[in-house]
N, C-alpha and C positions, 0 to 999 in steps of 0.2 A: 841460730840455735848454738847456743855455747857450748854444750856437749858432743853437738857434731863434729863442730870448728877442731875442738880440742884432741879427738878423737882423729878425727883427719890429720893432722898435722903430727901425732901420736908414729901415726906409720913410717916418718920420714925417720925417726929417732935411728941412734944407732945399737941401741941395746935392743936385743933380739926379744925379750921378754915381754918390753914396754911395745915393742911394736904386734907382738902377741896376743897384747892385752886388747891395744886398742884393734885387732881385726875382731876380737869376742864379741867385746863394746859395739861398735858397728852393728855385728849381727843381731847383740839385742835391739837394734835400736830399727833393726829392719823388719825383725818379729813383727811389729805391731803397725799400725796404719799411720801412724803421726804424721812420719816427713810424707812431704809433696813427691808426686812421681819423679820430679824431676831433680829434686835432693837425694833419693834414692837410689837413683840412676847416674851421679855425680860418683854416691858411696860405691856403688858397686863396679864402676868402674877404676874408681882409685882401688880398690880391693884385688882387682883382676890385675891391676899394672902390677901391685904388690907381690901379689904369685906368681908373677912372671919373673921378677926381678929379681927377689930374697931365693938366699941360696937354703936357708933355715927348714926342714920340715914340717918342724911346730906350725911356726908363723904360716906358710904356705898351706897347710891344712885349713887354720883357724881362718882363714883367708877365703877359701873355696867353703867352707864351709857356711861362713858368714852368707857368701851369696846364694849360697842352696837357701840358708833362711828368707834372704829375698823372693827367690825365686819359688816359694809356697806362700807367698802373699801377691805377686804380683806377676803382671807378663811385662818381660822384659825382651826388649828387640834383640834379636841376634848381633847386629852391629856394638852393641857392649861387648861381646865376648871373642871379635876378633885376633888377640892377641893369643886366646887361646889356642889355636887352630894356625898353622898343623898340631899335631897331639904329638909331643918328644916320645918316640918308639920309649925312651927310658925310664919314662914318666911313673912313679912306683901305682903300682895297683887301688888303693884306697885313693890318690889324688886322680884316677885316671874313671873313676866309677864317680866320685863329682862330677868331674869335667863333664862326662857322658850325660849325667841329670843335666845338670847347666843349659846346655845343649839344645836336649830335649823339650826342657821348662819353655826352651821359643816358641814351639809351634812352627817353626817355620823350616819348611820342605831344603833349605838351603843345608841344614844341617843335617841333611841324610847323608849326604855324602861319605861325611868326615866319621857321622858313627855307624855305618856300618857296617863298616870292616870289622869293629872290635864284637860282631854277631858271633867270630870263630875265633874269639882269643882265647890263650891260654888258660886263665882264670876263670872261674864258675861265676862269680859274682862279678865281674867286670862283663862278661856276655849278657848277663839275666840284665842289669845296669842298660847295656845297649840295647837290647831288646826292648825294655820297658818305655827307655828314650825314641824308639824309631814309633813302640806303641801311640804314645803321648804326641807325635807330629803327624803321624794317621787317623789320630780320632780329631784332630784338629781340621784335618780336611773333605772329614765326613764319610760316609759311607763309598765302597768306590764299586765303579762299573754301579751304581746304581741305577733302576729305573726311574725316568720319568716323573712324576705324578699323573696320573688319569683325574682327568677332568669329567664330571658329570654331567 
């Protein structure tokens, strides 16, 4: 796909803009079902190296942002988002209530740990963020202390 390619390769750029554009790009291109999971999961981990790495806000937002778009279309394994984790205590507020979705979009119990500390943070929306996140890996694991089924 030539627009993925180009878009991918986009990130490396050195103008802060052009790598801004193409973390957009991406996202729209995660919107929708087109790529294969495993093209998807290519993007959204070059996206996550991206936010790790760029010192930029823009870009680092457009970046975690892109993969929240992923991450409302598809289940993506926790191991994508390694890089994330630990969470920089400095990490500002709106990239740090991403993070927390991101997280939570796993489903998977591993990333309770990590968000739920931020249940007593500071910020109203970065808590509500966490909680919603611990919500979405508890309904993934079904009802708890549940009974049984009774057999007839």
């Amino acid at each position: 796909m030539k627009h993925l390619s180009e878009a991918l390769e986009a990130l490396d750029a050195q103008d802060t803009r052009t790598r801004d554009i193409a973390a957009d790009r991406l996202g729209d291109l995660l919107q929708g079902t087109a790529l294969p999971q495993a093209d998807a999961e290519l993007v959204v981990s070059r996206l996550v190296a991206l936010f790790v790495r760029d010192s930029d806000h823009g870009v680092r937002e457009a970046a975690l942002n892109s993969v929240c778009e992923a991450c409302n279309r598809r289940r993506l394994p926790l191991r994508l988002f390694e890089d994330l984790v630990p969470i920089p205590p400095t990490l500002r507020n709106d990239l740090l209530a991403y993070t927390l979705y991101i997280l939570g979009s796993t489903r998977d119990p591993a990333a309770e740990e990590v968000i739920s500390p931020f249940v007593t943070h500071a910020d109203a929306s970065v808590r509500e963020e966490a909680a919603l996140a611990l919500d979405e890996i508890h309904a993934a694991q079904g009802p708890r202390n549940a009974s049984p089924p009774h057999s007839s």
